[in-house]
mmCIF file as gemmi writes it, N, C-alpha and C atoms, coordinates in Angstrom:
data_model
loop_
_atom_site.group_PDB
_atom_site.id
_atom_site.type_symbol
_atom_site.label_atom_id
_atom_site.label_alt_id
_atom_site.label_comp_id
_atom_site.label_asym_id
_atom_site.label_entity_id
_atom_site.label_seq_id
_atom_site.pdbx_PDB_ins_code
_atom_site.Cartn_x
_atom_site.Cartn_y
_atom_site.Cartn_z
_atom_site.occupancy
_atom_site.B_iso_or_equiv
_atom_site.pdbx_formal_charge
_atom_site.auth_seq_id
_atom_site.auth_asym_id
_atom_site.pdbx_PDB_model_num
ATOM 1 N N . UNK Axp A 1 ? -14.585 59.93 0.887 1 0 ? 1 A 1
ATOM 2 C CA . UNK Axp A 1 ? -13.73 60.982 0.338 1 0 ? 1 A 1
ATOM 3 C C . UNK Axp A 1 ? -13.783 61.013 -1.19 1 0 ? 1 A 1
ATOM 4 N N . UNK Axp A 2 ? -13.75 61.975 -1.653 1 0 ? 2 A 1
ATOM 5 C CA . UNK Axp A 2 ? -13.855 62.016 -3.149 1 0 ? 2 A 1
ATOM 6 C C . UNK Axp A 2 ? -12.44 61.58 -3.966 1 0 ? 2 A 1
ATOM 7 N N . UNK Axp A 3 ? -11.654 61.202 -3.54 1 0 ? 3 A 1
ATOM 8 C CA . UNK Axp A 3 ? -10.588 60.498 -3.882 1 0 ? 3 A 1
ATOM 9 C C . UNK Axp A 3 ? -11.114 58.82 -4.003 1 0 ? 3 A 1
ATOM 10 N N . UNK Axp A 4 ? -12.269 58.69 -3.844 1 0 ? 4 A 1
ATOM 11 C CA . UNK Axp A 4 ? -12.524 57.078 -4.015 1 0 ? 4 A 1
ATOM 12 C C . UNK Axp A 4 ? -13.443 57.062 -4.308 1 0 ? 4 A 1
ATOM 13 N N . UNK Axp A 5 ? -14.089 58.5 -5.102 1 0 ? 5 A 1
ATOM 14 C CA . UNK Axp A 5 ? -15.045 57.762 -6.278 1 0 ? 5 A 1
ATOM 15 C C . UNK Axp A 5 ? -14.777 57.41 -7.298 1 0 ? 5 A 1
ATOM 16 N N . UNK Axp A 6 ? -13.886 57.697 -7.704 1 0 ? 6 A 1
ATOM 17 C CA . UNK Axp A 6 ? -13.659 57.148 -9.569 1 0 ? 6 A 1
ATOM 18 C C . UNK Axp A 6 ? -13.268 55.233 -8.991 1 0 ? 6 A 1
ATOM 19 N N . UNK Axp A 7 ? -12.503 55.549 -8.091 1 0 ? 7 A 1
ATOM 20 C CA . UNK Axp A 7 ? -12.187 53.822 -7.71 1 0 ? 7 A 1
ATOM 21 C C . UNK Axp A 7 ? -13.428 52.733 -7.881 1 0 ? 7 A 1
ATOM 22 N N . UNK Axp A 8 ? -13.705 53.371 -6.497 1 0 ? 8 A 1
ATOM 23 C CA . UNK Axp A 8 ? -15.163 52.814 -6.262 1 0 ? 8 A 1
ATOM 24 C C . UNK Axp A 8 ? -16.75 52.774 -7.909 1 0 ? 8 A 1
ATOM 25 N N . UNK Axp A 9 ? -16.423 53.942 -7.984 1 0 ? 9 A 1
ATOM 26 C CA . UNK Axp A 9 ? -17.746 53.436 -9.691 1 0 ? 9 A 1
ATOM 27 C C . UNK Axp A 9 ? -16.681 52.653 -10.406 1 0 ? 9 A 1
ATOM 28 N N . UNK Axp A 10 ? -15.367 52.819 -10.686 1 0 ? 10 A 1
ATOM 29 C CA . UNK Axp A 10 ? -14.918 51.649 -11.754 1 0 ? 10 A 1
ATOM 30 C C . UNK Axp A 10 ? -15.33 50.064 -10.944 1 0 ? 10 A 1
ATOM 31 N N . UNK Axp A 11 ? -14.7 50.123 -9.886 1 0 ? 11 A 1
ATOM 32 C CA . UNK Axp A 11 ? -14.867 48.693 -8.971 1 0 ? 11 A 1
ATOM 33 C C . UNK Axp A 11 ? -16.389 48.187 -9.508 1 0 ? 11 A 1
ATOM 34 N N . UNK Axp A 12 ? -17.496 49.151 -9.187 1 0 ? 12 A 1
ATOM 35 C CA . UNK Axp A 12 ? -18.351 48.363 -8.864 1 0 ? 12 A 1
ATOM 36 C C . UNK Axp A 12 ? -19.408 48.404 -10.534 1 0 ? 12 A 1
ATOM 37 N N . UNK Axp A 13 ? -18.743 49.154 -11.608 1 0 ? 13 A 1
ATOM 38 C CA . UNK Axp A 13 ? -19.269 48.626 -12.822 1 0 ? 13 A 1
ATOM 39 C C . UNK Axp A 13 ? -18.728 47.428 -13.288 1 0 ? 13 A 1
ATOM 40 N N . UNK Axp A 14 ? -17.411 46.899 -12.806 1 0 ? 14 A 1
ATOM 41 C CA . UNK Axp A 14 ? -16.626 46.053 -13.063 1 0 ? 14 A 1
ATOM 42 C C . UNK Axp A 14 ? -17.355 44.655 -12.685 1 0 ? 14 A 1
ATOM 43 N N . UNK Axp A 15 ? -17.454 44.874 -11.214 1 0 ? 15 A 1
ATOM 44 C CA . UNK Axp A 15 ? -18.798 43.572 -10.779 1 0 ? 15 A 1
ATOM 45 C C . UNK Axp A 15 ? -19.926 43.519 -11.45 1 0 ? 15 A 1
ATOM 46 N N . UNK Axp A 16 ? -20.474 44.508 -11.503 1 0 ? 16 A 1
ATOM 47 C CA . UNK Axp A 16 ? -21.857 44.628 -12.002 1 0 ? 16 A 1
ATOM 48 C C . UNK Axp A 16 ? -21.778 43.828 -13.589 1 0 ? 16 A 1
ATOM 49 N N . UNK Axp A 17 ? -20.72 44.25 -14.316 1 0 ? 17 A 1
ATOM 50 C CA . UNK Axp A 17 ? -20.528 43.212 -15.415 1 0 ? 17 A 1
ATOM 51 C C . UNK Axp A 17 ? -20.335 41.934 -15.688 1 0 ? 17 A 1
ATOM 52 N N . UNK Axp A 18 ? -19.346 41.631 -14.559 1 0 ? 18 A 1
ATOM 53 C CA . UNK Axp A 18 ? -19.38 39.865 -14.156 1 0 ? 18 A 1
ATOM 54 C C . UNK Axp A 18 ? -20.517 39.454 -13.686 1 0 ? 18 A 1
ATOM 55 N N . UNK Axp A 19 ? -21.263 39.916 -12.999 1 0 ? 19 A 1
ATOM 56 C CA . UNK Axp A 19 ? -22.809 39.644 -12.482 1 0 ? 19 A 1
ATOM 57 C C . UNK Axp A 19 ? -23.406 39.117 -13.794 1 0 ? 19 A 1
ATOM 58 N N . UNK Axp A 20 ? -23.273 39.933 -14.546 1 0 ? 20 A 1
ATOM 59 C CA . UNK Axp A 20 ? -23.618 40.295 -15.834 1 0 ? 20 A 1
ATOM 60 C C . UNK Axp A 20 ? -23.807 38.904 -16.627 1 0 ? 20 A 1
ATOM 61 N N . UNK Axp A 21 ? -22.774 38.709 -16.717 1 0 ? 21 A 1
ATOM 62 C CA . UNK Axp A 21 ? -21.639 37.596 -17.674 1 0 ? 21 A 1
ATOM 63 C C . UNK Axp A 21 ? -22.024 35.738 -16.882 1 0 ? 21 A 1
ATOM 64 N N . UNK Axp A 22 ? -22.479 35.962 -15.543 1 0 ? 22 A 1
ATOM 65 C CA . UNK Axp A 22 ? -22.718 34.986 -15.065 1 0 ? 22 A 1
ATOM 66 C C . UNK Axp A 22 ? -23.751 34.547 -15.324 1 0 ? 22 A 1
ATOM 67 N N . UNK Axp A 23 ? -24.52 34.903 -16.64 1 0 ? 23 A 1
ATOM 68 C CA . UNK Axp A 23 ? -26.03 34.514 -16.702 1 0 ? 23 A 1
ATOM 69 C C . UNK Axp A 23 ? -26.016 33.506 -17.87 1 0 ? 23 A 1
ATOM 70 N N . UNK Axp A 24 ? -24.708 33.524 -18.921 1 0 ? 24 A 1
ATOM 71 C CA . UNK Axp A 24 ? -24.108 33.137 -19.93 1 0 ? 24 A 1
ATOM 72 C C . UNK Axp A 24 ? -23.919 31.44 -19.45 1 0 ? 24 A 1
ATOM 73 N N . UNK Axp A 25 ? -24.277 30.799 -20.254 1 0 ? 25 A 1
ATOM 74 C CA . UNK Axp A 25 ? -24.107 29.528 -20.619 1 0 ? 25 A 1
ATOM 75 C C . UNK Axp A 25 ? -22.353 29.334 -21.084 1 0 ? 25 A 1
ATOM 76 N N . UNK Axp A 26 ? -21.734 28.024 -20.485 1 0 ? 26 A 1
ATOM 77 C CA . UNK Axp A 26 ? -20.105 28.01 -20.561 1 0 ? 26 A 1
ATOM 78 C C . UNK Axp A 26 ? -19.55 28.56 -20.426 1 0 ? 26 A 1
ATOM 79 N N . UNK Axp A 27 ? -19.542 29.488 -19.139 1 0 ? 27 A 1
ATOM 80 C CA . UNK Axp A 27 ? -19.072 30.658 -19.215 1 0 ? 27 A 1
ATOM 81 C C . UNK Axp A 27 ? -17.311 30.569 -18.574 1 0 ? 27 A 1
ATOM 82 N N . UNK Axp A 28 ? -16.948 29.667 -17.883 1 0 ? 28 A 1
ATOM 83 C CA . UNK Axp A 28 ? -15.343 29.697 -17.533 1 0 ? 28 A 1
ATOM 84 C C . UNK Axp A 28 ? -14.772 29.013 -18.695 1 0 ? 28 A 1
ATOM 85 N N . UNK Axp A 29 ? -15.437 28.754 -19.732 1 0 ? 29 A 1
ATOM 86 C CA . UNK Axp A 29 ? -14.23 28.27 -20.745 1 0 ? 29 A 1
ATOM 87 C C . UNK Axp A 29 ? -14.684 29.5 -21.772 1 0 ? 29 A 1
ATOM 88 N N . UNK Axp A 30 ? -14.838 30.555 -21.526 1 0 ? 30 A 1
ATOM 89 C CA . UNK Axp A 30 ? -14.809 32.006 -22.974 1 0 ? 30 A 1
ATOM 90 C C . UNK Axp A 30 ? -14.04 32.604 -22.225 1 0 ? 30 A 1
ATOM 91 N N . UNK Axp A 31 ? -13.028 33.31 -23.053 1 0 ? 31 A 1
ATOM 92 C CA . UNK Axp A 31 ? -12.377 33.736 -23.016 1 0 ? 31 A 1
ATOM 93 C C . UNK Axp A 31 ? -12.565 35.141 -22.959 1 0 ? 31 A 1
ATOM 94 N N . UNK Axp A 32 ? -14.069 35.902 -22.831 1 0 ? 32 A 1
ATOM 95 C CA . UNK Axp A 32 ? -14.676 36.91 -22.215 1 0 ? 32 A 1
ATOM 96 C C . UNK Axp A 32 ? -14.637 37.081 -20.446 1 0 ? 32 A 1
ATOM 97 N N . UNK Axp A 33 ? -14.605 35.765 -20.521 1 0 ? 33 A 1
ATOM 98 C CA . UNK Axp A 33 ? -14.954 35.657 -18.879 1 0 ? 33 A 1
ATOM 99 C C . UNK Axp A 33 ? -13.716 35.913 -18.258 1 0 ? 33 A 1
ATOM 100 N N . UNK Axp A 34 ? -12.602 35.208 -18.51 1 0 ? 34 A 1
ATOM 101 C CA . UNK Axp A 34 ? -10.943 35.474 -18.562 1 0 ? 34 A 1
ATOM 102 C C . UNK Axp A 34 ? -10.838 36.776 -18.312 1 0 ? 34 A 1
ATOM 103 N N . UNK Axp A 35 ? -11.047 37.368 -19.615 1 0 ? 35 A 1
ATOM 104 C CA . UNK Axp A 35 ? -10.78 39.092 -19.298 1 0 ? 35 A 1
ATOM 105 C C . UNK Axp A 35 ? -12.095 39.642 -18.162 1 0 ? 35 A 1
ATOM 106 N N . UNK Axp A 36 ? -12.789 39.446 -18.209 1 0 ? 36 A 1
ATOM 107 C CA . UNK Axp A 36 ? -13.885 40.193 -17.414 1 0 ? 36 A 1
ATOM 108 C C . UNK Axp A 36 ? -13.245 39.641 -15.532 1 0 ? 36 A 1
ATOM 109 N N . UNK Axp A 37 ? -13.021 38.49 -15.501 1 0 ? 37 A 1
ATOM 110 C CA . UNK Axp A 37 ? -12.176 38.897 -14.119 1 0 ? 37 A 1
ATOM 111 C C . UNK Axp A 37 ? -10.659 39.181 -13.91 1 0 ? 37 A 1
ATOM 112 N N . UNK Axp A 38 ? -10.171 39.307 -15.29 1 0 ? 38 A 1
ATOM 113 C CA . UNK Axp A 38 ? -8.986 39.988 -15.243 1 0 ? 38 A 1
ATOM 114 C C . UNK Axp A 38 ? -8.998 41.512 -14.627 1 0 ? 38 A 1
ATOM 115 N N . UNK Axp A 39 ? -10.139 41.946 -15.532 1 0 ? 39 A 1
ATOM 116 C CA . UNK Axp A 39 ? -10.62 43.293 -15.586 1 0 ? 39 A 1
ATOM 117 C C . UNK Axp A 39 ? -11.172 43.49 -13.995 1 0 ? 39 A 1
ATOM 118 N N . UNK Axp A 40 ? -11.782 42.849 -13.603 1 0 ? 40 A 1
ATOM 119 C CA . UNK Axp A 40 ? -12.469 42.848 -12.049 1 0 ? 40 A 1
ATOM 120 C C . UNK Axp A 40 ? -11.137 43.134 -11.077 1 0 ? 40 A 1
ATOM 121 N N . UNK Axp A 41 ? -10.318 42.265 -11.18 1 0 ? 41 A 1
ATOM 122 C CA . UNK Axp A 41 ? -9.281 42.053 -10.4 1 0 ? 41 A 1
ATOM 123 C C . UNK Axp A 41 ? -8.461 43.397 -10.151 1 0 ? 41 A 1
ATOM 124 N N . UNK Axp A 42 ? -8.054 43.933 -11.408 1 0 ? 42 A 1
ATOM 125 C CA . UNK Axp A 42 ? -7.793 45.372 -11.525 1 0 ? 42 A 1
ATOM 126 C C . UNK Axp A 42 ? -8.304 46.616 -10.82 1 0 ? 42 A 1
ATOM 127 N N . UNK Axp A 43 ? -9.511 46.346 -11.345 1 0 ? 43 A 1
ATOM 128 C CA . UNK Axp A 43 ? -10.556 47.614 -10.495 1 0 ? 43 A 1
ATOM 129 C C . UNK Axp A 43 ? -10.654 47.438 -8.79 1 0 ? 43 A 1
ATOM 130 N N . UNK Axp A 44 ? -10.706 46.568 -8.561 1 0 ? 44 A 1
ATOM 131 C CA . UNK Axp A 44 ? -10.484 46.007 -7.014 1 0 ? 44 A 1
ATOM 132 C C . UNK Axp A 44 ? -8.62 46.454 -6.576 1 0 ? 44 A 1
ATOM 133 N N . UNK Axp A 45 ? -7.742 45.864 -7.268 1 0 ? 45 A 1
ATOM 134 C CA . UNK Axp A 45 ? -6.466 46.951 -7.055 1 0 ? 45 A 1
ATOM 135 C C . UNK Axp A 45 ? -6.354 47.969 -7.004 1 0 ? 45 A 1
ATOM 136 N N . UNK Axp A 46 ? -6.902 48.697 -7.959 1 0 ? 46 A 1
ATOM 137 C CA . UNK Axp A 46 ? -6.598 49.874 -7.426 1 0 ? 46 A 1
ATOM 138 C C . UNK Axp A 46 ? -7.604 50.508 -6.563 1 0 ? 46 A 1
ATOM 139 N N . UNK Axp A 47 ? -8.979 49.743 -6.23 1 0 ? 47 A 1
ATOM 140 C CA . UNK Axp A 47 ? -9.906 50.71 -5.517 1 0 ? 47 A 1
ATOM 141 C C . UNK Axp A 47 ? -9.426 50.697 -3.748 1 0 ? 47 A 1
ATOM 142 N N . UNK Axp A 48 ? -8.469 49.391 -3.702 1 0 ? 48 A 1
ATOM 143 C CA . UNK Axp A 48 ? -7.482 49.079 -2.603 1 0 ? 48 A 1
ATOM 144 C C . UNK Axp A 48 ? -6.173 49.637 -2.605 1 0 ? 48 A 1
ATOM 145 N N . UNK Axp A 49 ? -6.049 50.39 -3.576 1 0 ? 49 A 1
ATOM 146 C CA . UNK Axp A 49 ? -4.509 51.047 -3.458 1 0 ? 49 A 1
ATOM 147 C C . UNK Axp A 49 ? -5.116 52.842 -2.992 1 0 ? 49 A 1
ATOM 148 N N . UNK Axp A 50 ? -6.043 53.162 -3.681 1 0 ? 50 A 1
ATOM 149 C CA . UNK Axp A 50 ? -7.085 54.515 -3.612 1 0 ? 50 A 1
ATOM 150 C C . UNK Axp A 50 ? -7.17 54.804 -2.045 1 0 ? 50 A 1
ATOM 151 N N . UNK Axp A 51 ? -7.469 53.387 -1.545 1 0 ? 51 A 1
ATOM 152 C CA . UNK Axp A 51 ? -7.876 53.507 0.202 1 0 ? 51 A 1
ATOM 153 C C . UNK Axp A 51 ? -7.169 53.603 0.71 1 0 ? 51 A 1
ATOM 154 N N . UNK Axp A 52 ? -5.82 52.736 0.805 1 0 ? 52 A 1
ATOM 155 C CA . UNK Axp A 52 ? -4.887 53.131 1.758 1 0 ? 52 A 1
ATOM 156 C C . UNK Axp A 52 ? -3.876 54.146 1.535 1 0 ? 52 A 1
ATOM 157 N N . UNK Axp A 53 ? -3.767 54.942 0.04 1 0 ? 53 A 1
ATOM 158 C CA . UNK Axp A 53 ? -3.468 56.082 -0.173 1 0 ? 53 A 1
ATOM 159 C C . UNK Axp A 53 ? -4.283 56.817 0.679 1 0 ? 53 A 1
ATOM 160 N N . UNK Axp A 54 ? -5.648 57.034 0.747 1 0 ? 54 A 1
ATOM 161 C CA . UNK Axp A 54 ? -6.495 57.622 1.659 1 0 ? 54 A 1
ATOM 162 C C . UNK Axp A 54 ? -5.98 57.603 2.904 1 0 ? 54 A 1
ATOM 163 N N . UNK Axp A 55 ? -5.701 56.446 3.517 1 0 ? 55 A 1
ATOM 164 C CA . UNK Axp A 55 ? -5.943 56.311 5.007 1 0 ? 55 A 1
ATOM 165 C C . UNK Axp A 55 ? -4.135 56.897 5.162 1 0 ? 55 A 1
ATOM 166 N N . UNK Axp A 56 ? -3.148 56.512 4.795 1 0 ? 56 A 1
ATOM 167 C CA . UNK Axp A 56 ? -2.208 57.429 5.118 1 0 ? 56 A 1
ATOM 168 C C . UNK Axp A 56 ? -2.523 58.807 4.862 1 0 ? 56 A 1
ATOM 169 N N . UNK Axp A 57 ? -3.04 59.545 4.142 1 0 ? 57 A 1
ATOM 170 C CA . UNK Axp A 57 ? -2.911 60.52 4.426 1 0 ? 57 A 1
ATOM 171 C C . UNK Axp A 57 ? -3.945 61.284 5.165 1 0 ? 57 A 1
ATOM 172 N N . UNK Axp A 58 ? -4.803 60.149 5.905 1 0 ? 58 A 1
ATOM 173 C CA . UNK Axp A 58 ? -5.806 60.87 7.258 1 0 ? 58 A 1
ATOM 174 C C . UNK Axp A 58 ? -4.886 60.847 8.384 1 0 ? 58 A 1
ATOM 175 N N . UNK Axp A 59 ? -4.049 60.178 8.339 1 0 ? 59 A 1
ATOM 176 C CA . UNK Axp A 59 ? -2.888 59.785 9.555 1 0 ? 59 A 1
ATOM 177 C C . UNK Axp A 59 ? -2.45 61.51 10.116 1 0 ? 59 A 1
């Protein structure tokens, strides 16, 4: 449904950046990394709030 694309491309540039970030040497003690799955965590909320907004209103 087009109600879960903006979710879905934020979600999955969000990974695609931690992917990213995992190539980085020390990477759980920068404080990039902190925010980058802060930031992940987010995009995954709401791409899970997007869906079941969806699915109630297929009901």
């Amino acid at each position: 449904p087009e109600i879960l694309d903006e979710p879905v491309e934020q979600a999955f540039k969000r990974l695609r950046n931690l992917r990213d970030l995992l190539e980085e040497p020390d990477l759980c003690k920068d404080a990039v990394w902190t925010s980058a799955v802060a930031t992940m965590s987010e995009a995954i909320d709401s791409l899970r709030r997007a869906m079941r907004d969806e699915l109630a209103e297929s009901d």
